[in-house]
Backbone as JSON Lines, residues from 0, in Angstrom:
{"i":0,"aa":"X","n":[19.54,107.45,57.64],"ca":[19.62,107.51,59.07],"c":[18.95,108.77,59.59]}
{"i":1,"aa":"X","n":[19.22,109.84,59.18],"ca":[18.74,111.09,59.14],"c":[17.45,111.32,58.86]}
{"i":2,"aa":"X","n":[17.31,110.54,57.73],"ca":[15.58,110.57,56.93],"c":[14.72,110.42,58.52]}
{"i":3,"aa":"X","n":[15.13,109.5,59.25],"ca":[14.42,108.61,60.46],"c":[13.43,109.59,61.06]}
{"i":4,"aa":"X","n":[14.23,110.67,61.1],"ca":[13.3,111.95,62.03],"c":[12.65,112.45,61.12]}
{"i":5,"aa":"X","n":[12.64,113.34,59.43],"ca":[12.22,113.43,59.23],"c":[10.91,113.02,58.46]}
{"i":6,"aa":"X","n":[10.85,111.48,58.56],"ca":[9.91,110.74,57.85],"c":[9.05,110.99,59.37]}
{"i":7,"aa":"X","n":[9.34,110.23,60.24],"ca":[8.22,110.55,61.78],"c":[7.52,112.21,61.61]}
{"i":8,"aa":"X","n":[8.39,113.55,61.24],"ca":[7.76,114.5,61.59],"c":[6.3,114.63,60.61]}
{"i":9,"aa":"X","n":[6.97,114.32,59.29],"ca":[6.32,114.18,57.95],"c":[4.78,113.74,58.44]}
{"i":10,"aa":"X","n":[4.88,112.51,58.78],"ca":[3.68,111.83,59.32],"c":[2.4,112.7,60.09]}
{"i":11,"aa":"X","n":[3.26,113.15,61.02],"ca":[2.31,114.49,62.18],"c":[1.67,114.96,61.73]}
{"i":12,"aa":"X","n":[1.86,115.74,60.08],"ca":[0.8,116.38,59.27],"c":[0.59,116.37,58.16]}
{"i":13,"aa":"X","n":[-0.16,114.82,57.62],"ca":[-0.34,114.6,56.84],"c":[-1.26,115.26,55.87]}
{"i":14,"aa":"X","n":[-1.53,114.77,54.55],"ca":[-2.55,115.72,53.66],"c":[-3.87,114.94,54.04]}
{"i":15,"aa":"X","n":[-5.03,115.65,52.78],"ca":[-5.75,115.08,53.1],"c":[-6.09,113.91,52.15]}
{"i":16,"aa":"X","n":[-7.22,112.92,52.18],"ca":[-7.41,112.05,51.54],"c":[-7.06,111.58,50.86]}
{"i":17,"aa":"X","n":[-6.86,112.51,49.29],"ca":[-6.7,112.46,48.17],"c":[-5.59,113.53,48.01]}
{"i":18,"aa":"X","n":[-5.14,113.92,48.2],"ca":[-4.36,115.37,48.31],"c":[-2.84,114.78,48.96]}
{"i":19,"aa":"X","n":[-2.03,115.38,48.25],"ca":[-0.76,114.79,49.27],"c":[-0.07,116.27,49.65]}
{"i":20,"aa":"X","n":[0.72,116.13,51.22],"ca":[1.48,117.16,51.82],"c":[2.66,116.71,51.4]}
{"i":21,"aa":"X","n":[3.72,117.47,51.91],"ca":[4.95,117.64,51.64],"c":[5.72,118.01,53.33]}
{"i":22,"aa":"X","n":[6.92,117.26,53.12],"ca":[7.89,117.28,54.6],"c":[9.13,117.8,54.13]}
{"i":23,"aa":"X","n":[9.71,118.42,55.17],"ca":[11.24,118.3,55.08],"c":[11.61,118.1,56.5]}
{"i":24,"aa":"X","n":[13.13,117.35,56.61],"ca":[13.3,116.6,57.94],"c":[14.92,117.34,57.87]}
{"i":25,"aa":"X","n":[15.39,118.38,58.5],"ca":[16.58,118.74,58.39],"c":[17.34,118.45,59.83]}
{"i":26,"aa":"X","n":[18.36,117.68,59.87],"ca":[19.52,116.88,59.72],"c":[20.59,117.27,60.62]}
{"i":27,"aa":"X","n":[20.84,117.65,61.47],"ca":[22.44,118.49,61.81],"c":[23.4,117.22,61.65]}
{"i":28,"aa":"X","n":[24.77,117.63,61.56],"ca":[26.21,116.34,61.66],"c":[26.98,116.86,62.42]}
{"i":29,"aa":"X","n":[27.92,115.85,62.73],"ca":[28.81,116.5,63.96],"c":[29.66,115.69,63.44]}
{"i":30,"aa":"X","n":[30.83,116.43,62.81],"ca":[31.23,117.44,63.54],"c":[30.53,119.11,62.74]}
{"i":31,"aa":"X","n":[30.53,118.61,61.49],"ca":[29.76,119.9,61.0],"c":[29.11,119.54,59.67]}
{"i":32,"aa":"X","n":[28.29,120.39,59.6],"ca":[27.59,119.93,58.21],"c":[25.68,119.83,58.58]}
{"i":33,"aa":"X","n":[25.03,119.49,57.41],"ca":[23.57,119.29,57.37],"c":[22.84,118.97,56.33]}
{"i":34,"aa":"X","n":[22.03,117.79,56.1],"ca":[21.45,118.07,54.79],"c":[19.59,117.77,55.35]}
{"i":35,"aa":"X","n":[18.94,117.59,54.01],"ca":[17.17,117.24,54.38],"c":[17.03,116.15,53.72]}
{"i":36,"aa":"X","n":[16.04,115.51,54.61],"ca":[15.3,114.41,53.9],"c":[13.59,114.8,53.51]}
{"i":37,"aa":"X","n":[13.16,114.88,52.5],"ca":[11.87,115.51,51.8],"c":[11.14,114.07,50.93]}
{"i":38,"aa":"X","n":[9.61,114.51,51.56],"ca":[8.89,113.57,50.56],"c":[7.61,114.78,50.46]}
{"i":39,"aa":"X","n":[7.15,114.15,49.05],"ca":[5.94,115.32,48.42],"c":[4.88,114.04,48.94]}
{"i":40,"aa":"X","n":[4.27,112.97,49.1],"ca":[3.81,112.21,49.52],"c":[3.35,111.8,50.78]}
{"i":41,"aa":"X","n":[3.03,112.5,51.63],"ca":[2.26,112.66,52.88],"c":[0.85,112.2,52.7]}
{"i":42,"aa":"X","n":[-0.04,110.8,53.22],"ca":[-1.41,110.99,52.93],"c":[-2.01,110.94,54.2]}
{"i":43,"aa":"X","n":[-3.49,111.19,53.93],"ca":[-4.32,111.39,55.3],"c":[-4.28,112.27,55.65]}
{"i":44,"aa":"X","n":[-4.92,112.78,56.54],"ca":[-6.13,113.89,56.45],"c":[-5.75,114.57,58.04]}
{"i":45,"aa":"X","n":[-5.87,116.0,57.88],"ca":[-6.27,116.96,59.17],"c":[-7.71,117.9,58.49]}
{"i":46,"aa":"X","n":[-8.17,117.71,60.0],"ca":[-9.36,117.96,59.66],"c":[-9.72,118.98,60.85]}
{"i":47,"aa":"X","n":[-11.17,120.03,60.37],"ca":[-11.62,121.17,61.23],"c":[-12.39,120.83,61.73]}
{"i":48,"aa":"X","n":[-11.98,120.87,63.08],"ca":[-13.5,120.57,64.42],"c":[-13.85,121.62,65.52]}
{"i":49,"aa":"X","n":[-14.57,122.78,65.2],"ca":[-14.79,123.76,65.24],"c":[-13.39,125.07,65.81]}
{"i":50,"aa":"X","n":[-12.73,125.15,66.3],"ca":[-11.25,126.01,66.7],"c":[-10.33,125.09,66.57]}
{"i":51,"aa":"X","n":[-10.51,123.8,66.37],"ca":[-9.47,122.92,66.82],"c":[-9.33,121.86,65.81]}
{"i":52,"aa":"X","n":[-8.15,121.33,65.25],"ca":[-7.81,120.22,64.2],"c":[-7.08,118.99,65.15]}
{"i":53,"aa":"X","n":[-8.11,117.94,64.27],"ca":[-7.46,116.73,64.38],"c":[-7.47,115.37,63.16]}
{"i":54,"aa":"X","n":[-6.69,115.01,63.65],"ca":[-5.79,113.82,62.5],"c":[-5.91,112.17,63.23]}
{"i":55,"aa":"X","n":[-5.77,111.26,62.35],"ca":[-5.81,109.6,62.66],"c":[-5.49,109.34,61.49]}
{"i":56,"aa":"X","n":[-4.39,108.48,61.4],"ca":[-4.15,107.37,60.46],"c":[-3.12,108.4,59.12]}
{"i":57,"aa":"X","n":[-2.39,109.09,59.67],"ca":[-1.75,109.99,58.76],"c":[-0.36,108.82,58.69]}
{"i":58,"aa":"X","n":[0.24,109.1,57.36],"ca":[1.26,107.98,57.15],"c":[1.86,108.57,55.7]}
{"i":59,"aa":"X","n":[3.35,108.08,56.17],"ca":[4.24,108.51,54.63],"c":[5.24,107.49,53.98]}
{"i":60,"aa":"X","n":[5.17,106.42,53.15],"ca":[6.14,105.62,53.04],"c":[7.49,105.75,53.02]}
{"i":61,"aa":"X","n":[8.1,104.89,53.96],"ca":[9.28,104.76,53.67],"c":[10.27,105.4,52.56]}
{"i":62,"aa":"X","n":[9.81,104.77,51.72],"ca":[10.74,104.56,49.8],"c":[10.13,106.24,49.58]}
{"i":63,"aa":"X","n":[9.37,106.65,49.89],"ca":[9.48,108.13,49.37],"c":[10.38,109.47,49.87]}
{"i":64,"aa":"X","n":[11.23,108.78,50.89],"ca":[12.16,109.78,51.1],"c":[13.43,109.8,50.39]}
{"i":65,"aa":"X","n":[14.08,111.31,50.53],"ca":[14.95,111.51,49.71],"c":[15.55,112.67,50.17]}
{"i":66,"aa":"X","n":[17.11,112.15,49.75],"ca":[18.29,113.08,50.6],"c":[19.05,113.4,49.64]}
{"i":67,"aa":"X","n":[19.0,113.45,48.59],"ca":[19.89,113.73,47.36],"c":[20.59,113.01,47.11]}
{"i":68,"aa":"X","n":[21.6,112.43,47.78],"ca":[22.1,110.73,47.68],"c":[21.4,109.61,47.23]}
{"i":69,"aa":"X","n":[22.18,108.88,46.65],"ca":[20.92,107.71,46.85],"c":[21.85,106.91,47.38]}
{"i":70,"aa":"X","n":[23.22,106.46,48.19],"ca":[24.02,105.93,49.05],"c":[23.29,106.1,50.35]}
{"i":71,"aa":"X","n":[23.32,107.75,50.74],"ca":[22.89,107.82,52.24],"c":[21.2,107.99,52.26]}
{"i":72,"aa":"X","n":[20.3,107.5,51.02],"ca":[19.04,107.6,50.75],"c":[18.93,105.61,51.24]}
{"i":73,"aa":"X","n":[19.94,104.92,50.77],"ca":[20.19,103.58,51.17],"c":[20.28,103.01,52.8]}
{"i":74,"aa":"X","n":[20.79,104.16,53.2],"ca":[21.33,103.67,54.34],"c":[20.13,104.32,55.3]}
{"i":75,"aa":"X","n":[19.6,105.21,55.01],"ca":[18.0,105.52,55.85],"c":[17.4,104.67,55.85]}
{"i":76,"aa":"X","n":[16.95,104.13,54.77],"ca":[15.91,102.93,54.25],"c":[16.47,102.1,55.68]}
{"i":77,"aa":"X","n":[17.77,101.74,54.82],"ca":[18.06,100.42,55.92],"c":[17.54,100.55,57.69]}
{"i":78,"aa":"X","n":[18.51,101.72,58.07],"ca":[17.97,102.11,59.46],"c":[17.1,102.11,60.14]}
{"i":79,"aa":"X","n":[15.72,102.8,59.08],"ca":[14.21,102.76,59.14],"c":[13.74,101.63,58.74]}
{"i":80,"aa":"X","n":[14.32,100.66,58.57],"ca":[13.99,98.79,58.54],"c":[13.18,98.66,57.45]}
{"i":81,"aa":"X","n":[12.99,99.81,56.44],"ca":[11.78,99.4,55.25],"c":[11.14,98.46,54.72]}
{"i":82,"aa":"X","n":[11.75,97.49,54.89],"ca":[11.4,96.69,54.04],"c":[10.18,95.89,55.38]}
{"i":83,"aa":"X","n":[10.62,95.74,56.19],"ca":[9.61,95.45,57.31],"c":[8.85,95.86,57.77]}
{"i":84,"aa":"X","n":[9.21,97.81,58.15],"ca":[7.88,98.79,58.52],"c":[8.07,99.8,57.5]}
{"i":85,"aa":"X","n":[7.29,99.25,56.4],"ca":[7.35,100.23,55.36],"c":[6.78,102.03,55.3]}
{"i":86,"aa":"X","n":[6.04,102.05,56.5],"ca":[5.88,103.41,56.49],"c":[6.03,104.13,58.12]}
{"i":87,"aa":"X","n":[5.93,105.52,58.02],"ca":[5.48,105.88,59.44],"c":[4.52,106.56,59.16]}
{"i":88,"aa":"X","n":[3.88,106.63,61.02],"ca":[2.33,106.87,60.81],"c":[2.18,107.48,62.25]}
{"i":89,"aa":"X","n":[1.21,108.6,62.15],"ca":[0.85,109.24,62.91],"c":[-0.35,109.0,63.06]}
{"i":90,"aa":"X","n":[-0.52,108.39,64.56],"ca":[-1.82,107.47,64.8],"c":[-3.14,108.56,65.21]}
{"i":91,"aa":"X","n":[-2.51,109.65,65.76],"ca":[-3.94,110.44,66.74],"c":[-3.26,111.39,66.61]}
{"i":92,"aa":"X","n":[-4.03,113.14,66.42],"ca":[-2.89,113.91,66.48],"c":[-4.46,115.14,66.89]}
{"i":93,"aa":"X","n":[-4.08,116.36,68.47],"ca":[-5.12,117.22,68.04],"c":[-4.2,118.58,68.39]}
{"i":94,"aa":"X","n":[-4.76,119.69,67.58],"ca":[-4.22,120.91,67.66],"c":[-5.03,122.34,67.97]}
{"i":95,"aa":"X","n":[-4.79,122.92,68.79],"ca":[-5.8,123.99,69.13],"c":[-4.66,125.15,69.03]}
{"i":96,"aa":"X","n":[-5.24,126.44,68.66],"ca":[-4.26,127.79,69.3],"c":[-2.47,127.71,68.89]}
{"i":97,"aa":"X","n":[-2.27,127.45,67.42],"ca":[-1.04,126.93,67.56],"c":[-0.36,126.09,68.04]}
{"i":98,"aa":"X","n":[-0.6,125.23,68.43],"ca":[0.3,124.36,69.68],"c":[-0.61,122.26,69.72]}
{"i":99,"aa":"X","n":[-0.07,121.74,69.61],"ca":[-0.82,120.54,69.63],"c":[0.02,119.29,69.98]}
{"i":100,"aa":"X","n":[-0.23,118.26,69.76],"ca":[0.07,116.9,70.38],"c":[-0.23,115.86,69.18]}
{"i":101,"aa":"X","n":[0.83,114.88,69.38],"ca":[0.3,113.98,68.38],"c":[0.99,112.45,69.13]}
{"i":102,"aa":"X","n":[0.58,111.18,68.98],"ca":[0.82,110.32,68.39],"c":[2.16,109.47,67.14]}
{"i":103,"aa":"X","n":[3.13,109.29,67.61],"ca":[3.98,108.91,66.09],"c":[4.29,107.72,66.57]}
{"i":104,"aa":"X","n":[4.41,106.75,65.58],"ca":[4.81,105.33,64.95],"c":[5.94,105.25,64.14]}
{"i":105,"aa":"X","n":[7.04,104.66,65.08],"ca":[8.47,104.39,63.63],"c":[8.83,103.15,64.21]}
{"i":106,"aa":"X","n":[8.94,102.59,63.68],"ca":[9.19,100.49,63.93],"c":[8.7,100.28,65.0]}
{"i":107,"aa":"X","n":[7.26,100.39,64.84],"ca":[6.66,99.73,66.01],"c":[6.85,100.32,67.72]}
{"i":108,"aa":"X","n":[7.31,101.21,67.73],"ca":[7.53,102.39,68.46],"c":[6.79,103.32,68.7]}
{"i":109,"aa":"X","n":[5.92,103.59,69.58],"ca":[5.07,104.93,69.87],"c":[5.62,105.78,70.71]}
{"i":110,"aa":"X","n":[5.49,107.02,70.24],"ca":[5.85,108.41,70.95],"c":[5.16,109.19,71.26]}
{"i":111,"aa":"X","n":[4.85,110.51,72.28],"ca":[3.9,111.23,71.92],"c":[4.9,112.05,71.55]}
{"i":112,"aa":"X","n":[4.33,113.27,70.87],"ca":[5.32,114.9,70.56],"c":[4.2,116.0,70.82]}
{"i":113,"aa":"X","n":[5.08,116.74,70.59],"ca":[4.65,118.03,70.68],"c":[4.93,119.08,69.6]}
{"i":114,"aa":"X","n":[3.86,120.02,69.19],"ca":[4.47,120.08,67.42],"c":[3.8,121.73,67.61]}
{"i":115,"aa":"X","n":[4.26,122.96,67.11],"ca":[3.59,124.05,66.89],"c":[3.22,124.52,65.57]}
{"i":116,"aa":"X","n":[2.44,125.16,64.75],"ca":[1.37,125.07,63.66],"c":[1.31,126.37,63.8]}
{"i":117,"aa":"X","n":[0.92,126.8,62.11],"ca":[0.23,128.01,61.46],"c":[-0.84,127.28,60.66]}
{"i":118,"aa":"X","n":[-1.44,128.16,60.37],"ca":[-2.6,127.62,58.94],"c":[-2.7,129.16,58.0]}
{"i":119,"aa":"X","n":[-2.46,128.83,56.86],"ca":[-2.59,129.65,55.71],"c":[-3.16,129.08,54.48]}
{"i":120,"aa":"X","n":[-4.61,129.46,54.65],"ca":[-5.68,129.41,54.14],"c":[-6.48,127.78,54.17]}
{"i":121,"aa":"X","n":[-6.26,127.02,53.21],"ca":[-6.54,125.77,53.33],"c":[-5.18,124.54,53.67]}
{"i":122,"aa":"X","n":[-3.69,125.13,54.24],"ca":[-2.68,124.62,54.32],"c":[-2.54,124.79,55.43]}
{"i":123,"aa":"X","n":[-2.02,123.58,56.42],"ca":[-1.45,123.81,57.84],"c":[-0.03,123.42,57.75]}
{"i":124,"aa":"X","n":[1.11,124.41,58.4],"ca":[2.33,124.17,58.3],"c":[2.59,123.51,60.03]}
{"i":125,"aa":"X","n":[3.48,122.78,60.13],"ca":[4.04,121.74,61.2],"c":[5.52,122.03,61.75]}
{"i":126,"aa":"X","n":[5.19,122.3,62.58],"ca":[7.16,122.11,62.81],"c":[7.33,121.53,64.41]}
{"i":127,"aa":"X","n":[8.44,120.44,64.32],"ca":[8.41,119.81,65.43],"c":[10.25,119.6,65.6]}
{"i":128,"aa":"X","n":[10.58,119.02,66.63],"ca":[11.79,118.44,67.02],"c":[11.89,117.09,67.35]}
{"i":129,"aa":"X","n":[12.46,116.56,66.84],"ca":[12.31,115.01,66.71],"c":[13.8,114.29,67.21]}
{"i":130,"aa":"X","n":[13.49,113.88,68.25],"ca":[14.57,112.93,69.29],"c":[14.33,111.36,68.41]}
{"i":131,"aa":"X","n":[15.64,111.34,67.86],"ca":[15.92,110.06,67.0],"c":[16.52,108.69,68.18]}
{"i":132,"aa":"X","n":[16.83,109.11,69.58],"ca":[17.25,107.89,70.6],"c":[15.89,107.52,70.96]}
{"i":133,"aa":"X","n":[14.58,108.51,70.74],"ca":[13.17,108.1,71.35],"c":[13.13,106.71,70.61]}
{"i":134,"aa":"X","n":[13.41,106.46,69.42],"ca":[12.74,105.55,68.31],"c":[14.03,104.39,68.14]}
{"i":135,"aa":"X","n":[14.93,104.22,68.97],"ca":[16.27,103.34,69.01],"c":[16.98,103.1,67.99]}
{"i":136,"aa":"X","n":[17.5,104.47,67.32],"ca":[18.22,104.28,66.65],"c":[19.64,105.04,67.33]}
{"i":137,"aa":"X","n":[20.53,104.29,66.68],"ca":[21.79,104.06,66.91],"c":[22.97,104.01,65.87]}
{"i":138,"aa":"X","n":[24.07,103.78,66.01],"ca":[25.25,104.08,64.78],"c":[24.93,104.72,63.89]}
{"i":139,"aa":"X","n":[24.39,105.73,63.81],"ca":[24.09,106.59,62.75],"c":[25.56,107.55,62.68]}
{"i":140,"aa":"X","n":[26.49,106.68,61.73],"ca":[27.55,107.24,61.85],"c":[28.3,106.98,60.51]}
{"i":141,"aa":"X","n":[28.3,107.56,59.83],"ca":[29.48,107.28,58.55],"c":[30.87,107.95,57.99]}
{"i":142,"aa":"X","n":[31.93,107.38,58.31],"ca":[32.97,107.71,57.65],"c":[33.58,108.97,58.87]}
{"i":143,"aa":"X","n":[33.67,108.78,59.99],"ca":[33.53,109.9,61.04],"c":[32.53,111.29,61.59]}
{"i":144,"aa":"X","n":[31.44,111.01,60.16],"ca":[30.63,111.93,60.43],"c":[29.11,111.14,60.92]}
{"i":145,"aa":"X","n":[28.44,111.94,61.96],"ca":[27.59,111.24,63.16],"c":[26.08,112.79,62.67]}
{"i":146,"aa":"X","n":[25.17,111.73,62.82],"ca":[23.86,112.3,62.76],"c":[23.76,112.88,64.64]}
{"i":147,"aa":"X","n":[23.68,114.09,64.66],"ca":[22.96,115.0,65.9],"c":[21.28,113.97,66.48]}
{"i":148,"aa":"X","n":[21.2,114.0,67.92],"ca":[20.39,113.33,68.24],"c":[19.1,113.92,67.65]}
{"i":149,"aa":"X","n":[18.76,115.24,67.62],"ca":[17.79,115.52,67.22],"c":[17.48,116.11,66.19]}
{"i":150,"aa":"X","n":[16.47,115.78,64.84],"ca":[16.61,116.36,64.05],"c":[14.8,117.84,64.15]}
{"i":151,"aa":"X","n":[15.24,118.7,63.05],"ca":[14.05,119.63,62.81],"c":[12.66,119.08,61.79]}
{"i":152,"aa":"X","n":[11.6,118.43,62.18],"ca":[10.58,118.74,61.14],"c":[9.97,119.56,60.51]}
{"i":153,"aa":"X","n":[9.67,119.69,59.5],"ca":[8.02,120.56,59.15],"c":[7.72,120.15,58.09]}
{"i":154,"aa":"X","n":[6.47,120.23,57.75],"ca":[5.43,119.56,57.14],"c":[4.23,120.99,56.47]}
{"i":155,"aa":"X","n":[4.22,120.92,55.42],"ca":[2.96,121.37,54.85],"c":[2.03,120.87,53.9]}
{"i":156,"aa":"X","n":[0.59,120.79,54.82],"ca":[-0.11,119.86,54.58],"c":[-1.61,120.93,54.38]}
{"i":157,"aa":"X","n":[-2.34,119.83,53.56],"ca":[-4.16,119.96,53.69],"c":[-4.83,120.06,54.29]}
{"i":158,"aa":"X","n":[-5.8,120.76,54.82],"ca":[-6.74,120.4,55.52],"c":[-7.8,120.27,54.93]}
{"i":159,"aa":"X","n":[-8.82,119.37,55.39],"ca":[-10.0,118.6,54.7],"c":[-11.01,119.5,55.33]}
């Protein structure tokens, strides 16, 4: 359920081509508590266009996330409908001066966001806030403990 946001942030900054990035999607609970959902599997490409980076067709499967559970690794899947929209994907994404815009895809759902960035050396790091009611999810609730509407991304990824 949790994974939900961080698989969308994952997407925003993908690797490049051949190269895979890495996400983590951290989680708040209410009433207390937190864990991450992480995939090393980020593909597709950000790329240098003279001060400014941009991305198309960045995407992270489903089945590659992971919460240390594999109960509440079950119940993401389910949420995130896997078996139907097996991945998310970040359709258009451009970044200038720290600060950029992207494009995200989670069941057929488009969003825009807003995401702020470093780059260290040939790696661009991502960090975004990800509103999980944008993408209609709901009962994200187990056993009295409830996923926070919004979760934290970041992403470190390739640039091509």
């Amino acid at each position: 359920m949790k994974a939900i946001s961080v698989l969308l942030l994952s997407l925003l900054f993908s690797v490049s081509l051949y190269a895979k990035g890495s996400l983590k999607v951290l989680v708040n609970l209410s009433p207390a508590g937190s864990f991450e959902i992480k995939s090393s599997k980020v593909k597709g490409s950000v790329k240098k266009q003279g001060d400014a980076y941009v991305t198309s067709g960045l995407s992270v499967r489903v089945k590659s996330f992971d919460t240390g559970l594999e109960l509440r690794d079950n119940h993401l899947k389910d949420k995130l409908e896997a078996k139907k929209h097996k991945k998310i994907e970040i359709l258009k994404g451009t970044a200038k001066g720290g600060k950029g815009v992207a494009i995200i895809q989670v069941k057929d759902i488009q969003k825009k966001i807003s995401f702020s960035y470093s780059v260290k050396g040939n790696r661009m790091m991502v960090k975004f806030p990800l509103n999980l009611k944008d993408f209609k999810f709901s009962g994200i609730k187990y056993a009295g403990i409830g996923v926070k509407d919004t979760v934290q991304v970041s992403a470190d990824v390739p640039i091509k």
